[in-house]
C-alpha positions in Angstrom: 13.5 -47.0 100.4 10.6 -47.8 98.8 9.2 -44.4 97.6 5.6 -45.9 97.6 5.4 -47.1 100.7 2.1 -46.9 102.5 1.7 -44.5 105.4 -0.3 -45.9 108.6 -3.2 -43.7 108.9 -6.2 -43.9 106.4 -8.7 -40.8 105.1 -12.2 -42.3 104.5 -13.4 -40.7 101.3 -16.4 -42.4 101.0 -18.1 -44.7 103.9 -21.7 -46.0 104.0 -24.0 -43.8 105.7 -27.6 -44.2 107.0 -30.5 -42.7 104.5 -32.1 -41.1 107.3 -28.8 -39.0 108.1 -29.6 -37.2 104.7 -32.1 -33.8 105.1 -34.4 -34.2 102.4 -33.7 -32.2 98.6 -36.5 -30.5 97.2 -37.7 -31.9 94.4 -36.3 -30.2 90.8 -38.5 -29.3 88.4 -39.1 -31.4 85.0 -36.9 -30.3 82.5 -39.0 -29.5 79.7 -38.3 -31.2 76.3 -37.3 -29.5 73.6 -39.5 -28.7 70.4 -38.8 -31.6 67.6 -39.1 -31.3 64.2 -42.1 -33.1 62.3 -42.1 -35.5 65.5 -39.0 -37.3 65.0 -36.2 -37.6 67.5 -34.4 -34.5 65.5 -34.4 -31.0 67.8 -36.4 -27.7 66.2 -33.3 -26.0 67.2 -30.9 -27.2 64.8 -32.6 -25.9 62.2 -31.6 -22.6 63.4 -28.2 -23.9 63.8 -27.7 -25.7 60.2 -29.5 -22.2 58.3 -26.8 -20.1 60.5 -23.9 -22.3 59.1 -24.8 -22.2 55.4 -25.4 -18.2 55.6 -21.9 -18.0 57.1 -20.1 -19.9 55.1 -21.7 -18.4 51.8 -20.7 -15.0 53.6 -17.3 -16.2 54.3 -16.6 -18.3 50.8 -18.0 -15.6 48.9 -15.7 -12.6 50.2 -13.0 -14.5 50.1 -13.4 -15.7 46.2 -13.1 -12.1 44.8 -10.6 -11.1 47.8 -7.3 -11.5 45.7 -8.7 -9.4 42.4 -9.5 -7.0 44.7 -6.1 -6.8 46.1 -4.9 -6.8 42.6 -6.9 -4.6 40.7 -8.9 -2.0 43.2 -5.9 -1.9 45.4 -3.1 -2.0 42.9 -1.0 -4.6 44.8 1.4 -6.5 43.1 0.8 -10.3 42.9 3.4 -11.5 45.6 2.1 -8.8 48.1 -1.6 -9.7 47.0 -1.0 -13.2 47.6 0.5 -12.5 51.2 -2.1 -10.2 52.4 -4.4 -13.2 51.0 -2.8 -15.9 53.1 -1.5 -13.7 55.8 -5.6 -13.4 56.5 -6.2 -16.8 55.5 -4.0 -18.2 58.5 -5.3 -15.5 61.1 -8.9 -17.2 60.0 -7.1 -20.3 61.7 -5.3 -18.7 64.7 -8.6 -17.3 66.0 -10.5 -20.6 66.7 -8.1 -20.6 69.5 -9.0 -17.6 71.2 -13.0 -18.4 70.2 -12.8 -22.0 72.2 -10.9 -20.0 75.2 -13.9 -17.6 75.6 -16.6 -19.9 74.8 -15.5 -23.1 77.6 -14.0 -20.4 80.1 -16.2 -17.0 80.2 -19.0 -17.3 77.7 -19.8 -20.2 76.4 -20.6 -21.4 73.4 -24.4 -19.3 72.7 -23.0 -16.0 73.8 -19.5 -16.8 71.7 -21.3 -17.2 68.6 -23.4 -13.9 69.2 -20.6 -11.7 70.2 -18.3 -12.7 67.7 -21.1 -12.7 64.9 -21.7 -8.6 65.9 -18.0 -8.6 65.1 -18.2 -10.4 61.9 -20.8 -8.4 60.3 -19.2 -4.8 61.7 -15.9 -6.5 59.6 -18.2 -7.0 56.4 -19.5 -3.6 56.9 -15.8 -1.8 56.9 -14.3 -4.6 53.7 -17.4 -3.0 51.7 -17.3 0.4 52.7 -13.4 -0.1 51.7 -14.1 -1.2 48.4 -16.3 2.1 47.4 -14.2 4.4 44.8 -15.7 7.5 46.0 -14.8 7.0 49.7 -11.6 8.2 50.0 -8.1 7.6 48.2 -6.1 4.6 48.5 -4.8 5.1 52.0 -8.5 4.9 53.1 -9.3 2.2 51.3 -6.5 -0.2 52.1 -6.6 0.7 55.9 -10.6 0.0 55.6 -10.2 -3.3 54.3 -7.7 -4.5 56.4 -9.4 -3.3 59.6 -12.6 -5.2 57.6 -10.4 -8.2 57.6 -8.8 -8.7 60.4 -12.9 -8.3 62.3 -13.6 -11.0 59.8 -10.9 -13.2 60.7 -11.7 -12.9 64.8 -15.2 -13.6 64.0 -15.0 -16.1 61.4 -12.6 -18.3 63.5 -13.8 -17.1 66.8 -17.2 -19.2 66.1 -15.4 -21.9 64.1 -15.4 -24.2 66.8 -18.8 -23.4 68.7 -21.0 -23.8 66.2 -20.7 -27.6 65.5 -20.4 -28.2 68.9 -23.2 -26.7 70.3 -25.5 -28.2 67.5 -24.8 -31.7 69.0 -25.4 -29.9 72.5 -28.8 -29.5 71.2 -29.5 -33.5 71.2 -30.0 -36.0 74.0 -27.5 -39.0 75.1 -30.0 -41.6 73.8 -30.5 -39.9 70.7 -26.6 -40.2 69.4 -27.7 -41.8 66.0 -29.8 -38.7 65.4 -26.4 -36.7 66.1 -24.6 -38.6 63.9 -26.6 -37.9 60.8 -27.0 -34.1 62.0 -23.2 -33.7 61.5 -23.4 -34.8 58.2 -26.5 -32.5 57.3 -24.1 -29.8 58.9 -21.1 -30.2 56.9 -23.3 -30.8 53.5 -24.4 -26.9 54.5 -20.9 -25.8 54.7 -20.1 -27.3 51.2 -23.3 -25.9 50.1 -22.7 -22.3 51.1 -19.4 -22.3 49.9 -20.4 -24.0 46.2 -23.5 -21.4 45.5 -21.2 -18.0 47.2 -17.9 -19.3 44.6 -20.5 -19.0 41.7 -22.7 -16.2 42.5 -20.2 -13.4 44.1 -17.2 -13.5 40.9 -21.1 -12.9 38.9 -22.0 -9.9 41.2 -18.5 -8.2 40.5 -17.8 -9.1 36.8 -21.2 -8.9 35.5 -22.3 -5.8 37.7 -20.5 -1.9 37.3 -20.4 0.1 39.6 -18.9 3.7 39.2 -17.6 2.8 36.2 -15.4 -0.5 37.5 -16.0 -3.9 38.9 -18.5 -3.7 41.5 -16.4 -5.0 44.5 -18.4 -2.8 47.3 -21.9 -5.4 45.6 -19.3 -8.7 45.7 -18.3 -7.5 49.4 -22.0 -6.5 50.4 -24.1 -9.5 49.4 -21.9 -11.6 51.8 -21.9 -9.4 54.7 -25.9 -9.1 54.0 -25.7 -13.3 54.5 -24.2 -12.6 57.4 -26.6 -10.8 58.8 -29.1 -12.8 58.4 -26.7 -15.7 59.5 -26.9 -13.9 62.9 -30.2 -12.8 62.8 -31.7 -16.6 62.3 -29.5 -17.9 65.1 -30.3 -15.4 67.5 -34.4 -16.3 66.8 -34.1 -20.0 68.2 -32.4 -18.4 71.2 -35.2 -19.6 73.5 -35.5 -23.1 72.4 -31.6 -23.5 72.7 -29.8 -26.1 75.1 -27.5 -23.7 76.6 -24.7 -25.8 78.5 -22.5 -23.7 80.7 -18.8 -23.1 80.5 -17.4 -26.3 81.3 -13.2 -25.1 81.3 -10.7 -25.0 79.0 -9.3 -28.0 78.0 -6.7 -26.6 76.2 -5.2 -24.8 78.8 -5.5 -27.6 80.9 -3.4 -29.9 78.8 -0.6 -26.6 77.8 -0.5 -26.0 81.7 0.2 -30.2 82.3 2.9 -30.0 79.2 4.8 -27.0 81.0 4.5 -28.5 84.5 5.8 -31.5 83.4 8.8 -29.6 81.7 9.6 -27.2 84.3 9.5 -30.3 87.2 12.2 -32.4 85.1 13.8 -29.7 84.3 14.0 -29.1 88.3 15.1 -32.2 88.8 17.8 -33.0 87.0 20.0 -34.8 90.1 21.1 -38.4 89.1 19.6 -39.6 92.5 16.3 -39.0 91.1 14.5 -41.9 89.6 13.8 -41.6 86.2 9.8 -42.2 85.4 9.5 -44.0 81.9 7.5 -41.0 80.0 8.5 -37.4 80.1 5.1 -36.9 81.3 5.4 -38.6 84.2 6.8 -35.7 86.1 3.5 -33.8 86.0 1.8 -36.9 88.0 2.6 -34.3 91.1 0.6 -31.9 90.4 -2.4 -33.6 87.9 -4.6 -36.8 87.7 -3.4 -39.7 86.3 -5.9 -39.9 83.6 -5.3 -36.9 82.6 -1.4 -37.5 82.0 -2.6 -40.8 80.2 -5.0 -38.6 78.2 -2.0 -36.1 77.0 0.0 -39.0 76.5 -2.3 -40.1 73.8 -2.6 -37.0 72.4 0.9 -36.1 71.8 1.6 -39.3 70.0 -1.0 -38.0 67.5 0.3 -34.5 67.6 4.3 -35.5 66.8 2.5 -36.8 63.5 0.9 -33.5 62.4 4.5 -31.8 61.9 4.6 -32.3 58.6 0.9 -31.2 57.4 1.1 -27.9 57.6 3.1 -28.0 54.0 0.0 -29.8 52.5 -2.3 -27.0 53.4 0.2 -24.6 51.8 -0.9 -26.2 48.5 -4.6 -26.4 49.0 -5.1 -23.3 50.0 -3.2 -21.2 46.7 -6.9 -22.2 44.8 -8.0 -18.9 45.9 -5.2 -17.1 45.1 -2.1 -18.2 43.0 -4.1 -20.6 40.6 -6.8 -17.9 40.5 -4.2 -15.6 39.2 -3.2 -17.9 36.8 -7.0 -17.7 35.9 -7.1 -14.0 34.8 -4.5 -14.8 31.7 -7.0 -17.9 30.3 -9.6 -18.0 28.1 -12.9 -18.4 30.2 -15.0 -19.4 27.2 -16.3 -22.8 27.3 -18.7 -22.3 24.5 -22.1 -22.6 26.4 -20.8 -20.7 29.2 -18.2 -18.2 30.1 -16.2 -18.1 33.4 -15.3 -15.4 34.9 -11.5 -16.6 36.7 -12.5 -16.5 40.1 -15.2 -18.7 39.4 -13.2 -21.6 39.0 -12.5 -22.1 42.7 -16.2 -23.4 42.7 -14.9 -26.5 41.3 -13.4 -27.6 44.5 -16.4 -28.1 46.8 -18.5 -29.6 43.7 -15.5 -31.8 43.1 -15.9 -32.5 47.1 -19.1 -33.0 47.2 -18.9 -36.1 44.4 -15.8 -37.3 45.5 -16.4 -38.5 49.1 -18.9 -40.9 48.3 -17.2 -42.1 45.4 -14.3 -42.8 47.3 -16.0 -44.0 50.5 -18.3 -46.6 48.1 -16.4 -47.3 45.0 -12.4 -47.1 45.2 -11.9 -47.9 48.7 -13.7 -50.7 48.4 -12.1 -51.4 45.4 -8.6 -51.4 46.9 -10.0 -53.1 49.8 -11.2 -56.2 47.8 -8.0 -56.8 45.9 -6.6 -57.5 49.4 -4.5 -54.4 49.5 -4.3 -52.7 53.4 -4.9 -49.2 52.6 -4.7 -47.9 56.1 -5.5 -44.2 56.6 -1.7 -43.3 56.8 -1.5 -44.4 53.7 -4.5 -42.6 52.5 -3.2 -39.1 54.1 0.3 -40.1 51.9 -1.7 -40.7 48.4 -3.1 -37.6 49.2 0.0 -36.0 49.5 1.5 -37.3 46.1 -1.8 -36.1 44.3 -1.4 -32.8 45.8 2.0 -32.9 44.1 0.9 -33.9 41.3 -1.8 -31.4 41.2 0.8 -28.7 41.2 3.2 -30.2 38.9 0.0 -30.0 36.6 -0.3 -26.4 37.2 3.5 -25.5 36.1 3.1 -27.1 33.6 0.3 -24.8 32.3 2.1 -22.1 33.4 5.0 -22.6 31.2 2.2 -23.4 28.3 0.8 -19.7 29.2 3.9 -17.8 28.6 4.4 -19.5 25.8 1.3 -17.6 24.3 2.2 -14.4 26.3 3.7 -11.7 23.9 7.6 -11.7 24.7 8.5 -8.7 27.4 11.0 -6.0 26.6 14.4 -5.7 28.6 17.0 -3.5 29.5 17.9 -1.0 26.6 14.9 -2.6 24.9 12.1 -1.2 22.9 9.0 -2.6 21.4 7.8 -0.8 18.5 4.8 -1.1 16.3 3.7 1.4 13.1 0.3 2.6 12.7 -0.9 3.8 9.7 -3.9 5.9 9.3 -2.9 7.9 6.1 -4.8 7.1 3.0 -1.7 5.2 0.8 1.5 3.5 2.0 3.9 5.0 3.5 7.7 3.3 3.9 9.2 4.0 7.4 12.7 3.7 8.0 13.8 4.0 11.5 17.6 5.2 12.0 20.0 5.1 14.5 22.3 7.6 15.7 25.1 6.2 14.0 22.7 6.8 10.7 22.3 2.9 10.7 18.6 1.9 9.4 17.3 -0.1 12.5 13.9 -0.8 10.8 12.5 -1.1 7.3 8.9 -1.6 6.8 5.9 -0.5 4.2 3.1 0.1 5.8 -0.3 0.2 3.8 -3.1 2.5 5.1 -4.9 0.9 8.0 -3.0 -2.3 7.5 -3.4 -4.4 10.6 0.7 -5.3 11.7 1.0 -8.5 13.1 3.5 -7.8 16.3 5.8 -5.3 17.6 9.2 -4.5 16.2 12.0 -5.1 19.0 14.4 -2.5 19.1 17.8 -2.2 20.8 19.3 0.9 22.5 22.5 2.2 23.5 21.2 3.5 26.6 18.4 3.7 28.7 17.0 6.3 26.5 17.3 7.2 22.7 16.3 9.7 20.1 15.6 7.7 16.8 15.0 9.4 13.6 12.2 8.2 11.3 12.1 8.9 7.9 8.7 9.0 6.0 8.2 8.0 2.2 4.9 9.2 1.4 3.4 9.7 -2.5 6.8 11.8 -3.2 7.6 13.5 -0.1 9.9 12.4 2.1 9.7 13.6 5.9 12.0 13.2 8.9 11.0 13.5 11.6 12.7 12.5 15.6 11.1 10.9 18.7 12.6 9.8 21.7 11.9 6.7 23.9 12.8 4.5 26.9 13.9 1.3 27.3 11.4 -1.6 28.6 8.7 0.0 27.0 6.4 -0.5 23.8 5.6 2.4 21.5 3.1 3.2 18.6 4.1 5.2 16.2 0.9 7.0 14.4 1.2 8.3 10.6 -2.0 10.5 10.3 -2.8 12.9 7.4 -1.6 16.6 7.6 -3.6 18.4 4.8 -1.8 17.2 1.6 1.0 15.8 3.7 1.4 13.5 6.8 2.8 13.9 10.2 3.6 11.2 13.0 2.9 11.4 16.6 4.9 8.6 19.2 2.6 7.1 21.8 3.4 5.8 24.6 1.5 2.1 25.1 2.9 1.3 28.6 -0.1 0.9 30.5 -2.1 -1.7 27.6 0.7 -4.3 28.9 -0.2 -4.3 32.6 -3.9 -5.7 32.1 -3.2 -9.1 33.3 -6.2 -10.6 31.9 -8.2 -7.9 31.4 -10.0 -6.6 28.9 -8.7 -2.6 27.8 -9.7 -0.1 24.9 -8.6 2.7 23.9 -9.6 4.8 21.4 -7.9 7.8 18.4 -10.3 10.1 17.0 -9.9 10.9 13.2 -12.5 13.2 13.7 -12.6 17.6 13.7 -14.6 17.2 16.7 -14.0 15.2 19.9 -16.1 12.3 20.5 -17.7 11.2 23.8 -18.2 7.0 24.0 -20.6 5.3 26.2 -18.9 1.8 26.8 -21.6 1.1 29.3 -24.4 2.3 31.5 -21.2 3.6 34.2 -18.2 3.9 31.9 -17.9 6.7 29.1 -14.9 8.0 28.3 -14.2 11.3 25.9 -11.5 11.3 22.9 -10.3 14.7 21.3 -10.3 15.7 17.9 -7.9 15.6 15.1 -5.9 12.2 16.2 -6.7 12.6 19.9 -5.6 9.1 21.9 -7.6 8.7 24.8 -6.3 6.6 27.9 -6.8 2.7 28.6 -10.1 1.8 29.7 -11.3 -1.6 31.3 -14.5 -3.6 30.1 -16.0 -6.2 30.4 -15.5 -9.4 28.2 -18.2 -9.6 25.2 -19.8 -8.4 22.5 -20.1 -4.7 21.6 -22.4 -4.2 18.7 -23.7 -1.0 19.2 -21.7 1.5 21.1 -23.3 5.0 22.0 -20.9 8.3 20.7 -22.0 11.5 20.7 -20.5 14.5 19.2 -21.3 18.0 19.9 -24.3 18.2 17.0 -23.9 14.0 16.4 -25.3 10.9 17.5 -24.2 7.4 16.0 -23.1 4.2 17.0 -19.6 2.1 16.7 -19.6 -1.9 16.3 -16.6 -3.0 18.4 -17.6 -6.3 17.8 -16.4 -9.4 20.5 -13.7 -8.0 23.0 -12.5 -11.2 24.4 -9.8 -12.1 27.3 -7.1 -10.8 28.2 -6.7 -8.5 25.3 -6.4 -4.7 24.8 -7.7 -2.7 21.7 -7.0 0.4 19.7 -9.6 1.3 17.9 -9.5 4.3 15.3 -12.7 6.2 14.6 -12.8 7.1 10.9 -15.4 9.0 8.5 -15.7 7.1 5.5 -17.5 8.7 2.7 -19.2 5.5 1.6 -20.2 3.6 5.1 -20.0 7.0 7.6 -18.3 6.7 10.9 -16.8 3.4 11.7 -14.2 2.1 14.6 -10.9 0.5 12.8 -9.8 -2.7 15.0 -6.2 -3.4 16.1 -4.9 -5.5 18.7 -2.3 -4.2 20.9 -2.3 -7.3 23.1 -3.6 -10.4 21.3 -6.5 -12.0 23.7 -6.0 -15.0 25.6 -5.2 -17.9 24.3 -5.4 -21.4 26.6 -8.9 -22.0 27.7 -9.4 -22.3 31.1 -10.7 -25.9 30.9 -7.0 -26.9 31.1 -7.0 -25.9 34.8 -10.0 -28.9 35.6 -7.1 -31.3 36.0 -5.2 -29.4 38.7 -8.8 -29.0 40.7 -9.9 -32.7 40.2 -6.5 -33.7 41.2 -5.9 -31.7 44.9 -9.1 -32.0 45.5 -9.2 -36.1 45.2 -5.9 -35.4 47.7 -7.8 -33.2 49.9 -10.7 -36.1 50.4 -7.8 -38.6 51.2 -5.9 -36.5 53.1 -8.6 -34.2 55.0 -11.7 -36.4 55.5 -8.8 -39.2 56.4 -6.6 -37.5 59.0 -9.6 -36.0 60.8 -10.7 -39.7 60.7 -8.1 -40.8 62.2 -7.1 -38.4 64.6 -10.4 -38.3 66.3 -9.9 -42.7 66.9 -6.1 -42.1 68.2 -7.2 -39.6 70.6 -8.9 -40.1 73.9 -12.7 -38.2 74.1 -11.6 -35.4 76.7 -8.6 -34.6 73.9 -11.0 -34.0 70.8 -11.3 -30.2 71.3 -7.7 -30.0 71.7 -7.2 -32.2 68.5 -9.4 -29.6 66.4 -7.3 -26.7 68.0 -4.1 -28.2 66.6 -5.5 -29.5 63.5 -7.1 -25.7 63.0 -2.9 -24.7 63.6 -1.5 -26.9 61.0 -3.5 -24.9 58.2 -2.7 -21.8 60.2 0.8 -22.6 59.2 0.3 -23.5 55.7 -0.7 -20.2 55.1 2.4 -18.2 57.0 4.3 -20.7 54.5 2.6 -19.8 51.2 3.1 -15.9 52.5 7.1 -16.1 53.3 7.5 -17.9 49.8 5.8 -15.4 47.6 7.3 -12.6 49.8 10.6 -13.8 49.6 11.4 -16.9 47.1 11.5 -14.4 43.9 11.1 -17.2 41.5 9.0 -16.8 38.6 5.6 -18.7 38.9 6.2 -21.8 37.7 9.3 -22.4 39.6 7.4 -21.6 42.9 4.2 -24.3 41.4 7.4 -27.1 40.9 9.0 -25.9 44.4 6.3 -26.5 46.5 5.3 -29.8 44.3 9.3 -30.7 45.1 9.1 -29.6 49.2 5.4 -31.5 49.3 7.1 -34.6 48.1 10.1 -34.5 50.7 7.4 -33.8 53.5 5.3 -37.2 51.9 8.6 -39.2 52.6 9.4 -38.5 56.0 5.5 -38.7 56.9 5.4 -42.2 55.5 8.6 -43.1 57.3 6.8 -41.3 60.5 3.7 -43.6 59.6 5.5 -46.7 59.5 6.7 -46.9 62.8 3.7 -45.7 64.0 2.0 -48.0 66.4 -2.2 -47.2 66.4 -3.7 -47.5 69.7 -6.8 -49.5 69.6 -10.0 -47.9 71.4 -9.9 -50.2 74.5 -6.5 -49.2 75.2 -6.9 -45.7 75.9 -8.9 -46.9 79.1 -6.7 -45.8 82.0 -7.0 -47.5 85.3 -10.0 -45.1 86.5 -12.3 -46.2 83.7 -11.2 -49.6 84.8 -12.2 -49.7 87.9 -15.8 -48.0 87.3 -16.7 -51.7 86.6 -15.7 -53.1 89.9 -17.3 -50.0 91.7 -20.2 -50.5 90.2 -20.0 -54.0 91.1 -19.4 -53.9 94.7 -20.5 -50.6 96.3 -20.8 -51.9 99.5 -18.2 -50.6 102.1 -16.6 -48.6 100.0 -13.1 -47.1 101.5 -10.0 -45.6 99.7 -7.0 -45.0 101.0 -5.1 -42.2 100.6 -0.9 -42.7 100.3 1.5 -39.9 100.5 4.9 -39.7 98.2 
């Protein structure tokens, strides 16, 4: 039996009908036109629109360029739990367009979205900042602030994600689509804008600005959230000038709700006497239009190839954190400028912003005139390899870092350096407790020693005895230490005789690529040390060691000091990268009080110019591979499918992240072995995306015309006794 087969009686859907049978409408009002700008063709309110964007995305770019120092150094996180948190809010950024699309094409749409959700997104900016004040609270209050802050920042950031664009080309007319074209470019030149000038200016406004005596995180958290404000505050004033389209339905739930239905029906009909339909699809004809099965067709073709992309984001996206934290242990000196390390993510969108049209104008048309097809497949596959390359580049620095990096103690290890501050030599001898001489070494007053001594223990913890040759006395005296930690031992005059004291120098080696002095007074009166307008620190008398202290990188010519009936000033000359410093405050008869130099921690080393070739490199594979498969995507896909298409593309980053977050939660390597793993997992992902591409068939425009758009011509055509009949199943 033919399941097809036509059943006798007819439904008249549409019949011709006399004009005089039709009561009369009243007449609608003109729709007034919209304000232009200058007189051209361009609407007044996108200027609203394109302002909005490059506040929000300065707001957004900024926060987010200090956000993993601040995880590491006002928070105390360790790196692998900074760099989660960092990516953990980094996907959420890209879950949230979701839920933003939902509201805006269901409930709101898309004016109200974006006002909502901006409240939201400055109320998030206003908790982050609050979060990063030192006197509010302990650090309970703070990291519960800030995440709060974040996760607002993240439903508003990505809750307006997709609205914004969409309802600036809502703002032009059908016949003025040329005019939309180039207002998408204006648009995307302001997110690249915001996100250039916020890179640069915000790592300024917390290195170069102090606030309660630290970095000035709550300034480098405030500034943005104050762009955001006025982000919301300029959109809300072209609010009566606005095309306002009402909620039109979710398209996404359309096409998940035509997925399942088509799942659940074959699953339901599974009997062998069943035809078989030639797509899985098929079986949601039942329930839904034809063109829209042929339009979810189309778009799952496209959406089997963005499996393997997420891995790609997973790179990009460790600019702003892992290769940042590679940052803090270079040398940011370029000579006519100093970075500070989270500076140097404002190479990517510069690097953007001249590579697209030297690709676009110069090297694809290069490759294109010696014949070669470089399809955009193949473009999102270069892209790939360069991304690999890119991090292959940045292992390799990191191996050439730790190279420099002073050499870590280990188990029943001790590092070990002798300070002298007597006024003649003194030979120290360290012994064992089998009386074996571990250490031999003359030291000559305030002679500067090159490194630590490495010592071995027999246990976690030891007593070592030190004996002191000094003039002709000979002292002993007995300290104890741990293992994994470095010491200083301090020879100091004791009236005709010296004395030693053991200090402990743990904290100098957790800087990380900051700048720490500390200080020992020589004097018979403690000494109070202005280091800046918020950061003073007091040192007592006769040999008193005062903590570690962070500064600023620079040049310290003239420090303030006080004493109780004494006012002078210490040179502590350039206090560079990376480094810390002891410095000894002595009174000598012939130059009064001066500050004797020593480098516990020698500065750093490798400039950061050697990370330019890891930028230029992903970011040449993030023009291929970005610019490209959004290219693309949008021709494979039918029109009704684009929304959906941004959804998923939005997801793949999403996942990225979540895979950047379980590797540094979980891989435990050391940090070039994670740079070559995901260079190595990248490369795997390349293959089987070229093999995907190969057998991929494109679908040219005029084939994504389904019957119904087929047979608008001949409607149009013939509209002259129109009659369709209706056929059951």
């Amino acid at each position: 039996m033919n399941p097809f087969q036509k059943n006798e009686s007819k439904e008249t859907l549409f019949s011709p009908v006399s004009i005089e049978d039709v009561p009369p409408r009243p007449p609608s009002p003109p729709k007034k036109p919209s304000p232009k700008i200058c007189g051209s063709n361009y609407p007044l309110s996108i200027a609203f629109i394109v302002v909005n964007e490059f506040c929000e995305r300065f707001s957004y770019y900024g926060m987010k360029a200090v956000l993993i120092l601040y995880f590491l150094y006002f928070l105390h996180w360790n790196e692998d739990t900074s760099t989660s948190i960092y990516h953990a809010f980094s996907s959420l950024c890209y879950f949230t367009p979701i839920l933003g699309a939902a509201i805006a094409d269901s409930w709101l749409g898309k004016f109200k979205t974006i006002i909502y959700l901006s409240l939201v997104y400055v109320l998030g900016h206003v908790i982050k900042s609050l979060g990063a004040l030192p006197i509010l609270g302990g650090q309970v209050v703070h990291t519960v602030l800030s995440l709060v802050g974040l996760s607002l920042i993240a439903l508003g950031t990505g809750g307006i994600k997709p609205c914004v664009a969409a309802f600036g080309g809502d703002q032009f007319e059908e016949k003025h689509a040329e005019e939309r074209t180039r207002y998408f470019s204006v648009f995307y030149l302001s997110i690249n804008a915001g996100s250039l000038i916020s890179t640069f200016i915000t790592p300024m406004l917390r290195g170069d600005v102090q606030c309660f005596g630290e970095d000035c995180y709550a300034l480098a958290f405030g500034v943005p959230g104050l762009l955001m404000v006025i982000a919301l505050v300029v959109f809300a004033m072209g609010s009566k000038i606005y095309n306002k389209p009402p909620p039109e339905g979710n398209i996404v739930a359309q096409v998940f709700k035509c997925i399942w239905f088509a799942i659940s029906n074959r699953f339901k009909n599974r009997s062998g006497d069943i035809p078989k339909r030639q797509h899985w699809l098929d079986w949601a004809a039942e329930k839904y239009p034809k063109q829209l099965i042929m339009d979810v067709k189309a778009l799952t073709r496209v959406l089997f190839l963005y499996i393997p992309l997420p891995m790609f984001w997973a790179l990009l996206d460790q600019q702003g954190s892992r290769w940042t934290l590679q940052a803090i242990r270079m040398n940011g000196n370029l000579g006519f400028f100093v970075l500070q390390p989270d500076q140097m993510q404002v190479l990517n969108p510069l690097l953007v912003l001249i590579f697209i049209p030297l690709f676009d104008f110069v090297i694809y048309r290069l490759v294109s005139k010696c014949g070669i097809n470089f399809s955009s497949l193949r473009k999102m596959a270069v892209g790939m390899i360069l991304a690999c390359l890119a991090f292959a580049v940045a292992a390799a620095v990191e191996i050439k870092i730790n190279e420099m990096t002073p050499a870590q103690p280990g188990p029943q290890e001790v590092f070990l350096q002798v300070l002298n501050l007597a006024d003649d030599e003194v030979k120290v001898t360290v012994v064992g407790n089998e009386n074996d001489s571990l250490l031999i070494e003359s030291i000559k007053s305030f002679q500067k020693t090159p490194q630590y001594s490495k010592l071995h223990l027999k246990t976690k913890s030891q007593n070592f005895h030190f004996h002191l040759k000094y003039h002709n006395l000979s002292l002993y005296t007995e300290h104890s230490v741990q293992e994994m930690n470095w010491y200083s031992l301090v020879i100091r005059e004791d009236g005709n005789s010296i004395s030693s004291m053991m200090v402990k120098d743990t904290e100098s080696k957790t800087t990380n690529g900051m700048t720490t002095v500390r200080f020992v007074n020589t004097l018979h009166k403690g000494v109070n040390i202005s280091l800046s307008k918020d950061t003073s620190l007091n040192v007592g008398e006769d040999y008193g060691v005062s903590a570690y202290r962070t500064v600023q990188r620079g040049e310290y010519p003239a420090v303030h000091c006080r004493t109780e009936d004494k006012n002078f000033s210490l040179n502590l000359g350039l206090l560079d990268f990376g480094a810390a410093y002891l410095f000894v405050i002595t009174n000598n008869t012939n130059q009064g009080l001066q500050a004797w130099k020593t480098e516990d921690i020698p500065a750093n080393k490798m400039s950061i110019a050697w990370q330019l070739p890891q930028y230029a490199l992903v970011t040449a594979g993030e023009v291929m591979f970005s610019v490209t498969g959004l290219e693309f995507s949008y021709s494979q896909a039918p029109s009704s499918m684009k929304s959906v298409l941004q959804a998923a593309w939005l997801l793949t980053i999403a996942v990225g992240n979540i895979i950047v977050l379980v590797v540094a939660q979980f891989s435990g390597l050391v940090q070039w072995a994670e740079f070559i793993l995901f260079s190595c997992l990248l490369l795997v992902i390349c293959l089987i995306f070229s093999i995907m591409g190969y057998y991929y068939v494109p679908v040219k425009t005029e084939d994504m015309q389904g019957p119904g758009d087929k047979q608008i011509s001949h409607i149009q055509g013939n509209m002259i006794n129109l009659e369709t009949k209706k056929t059951k199943l």
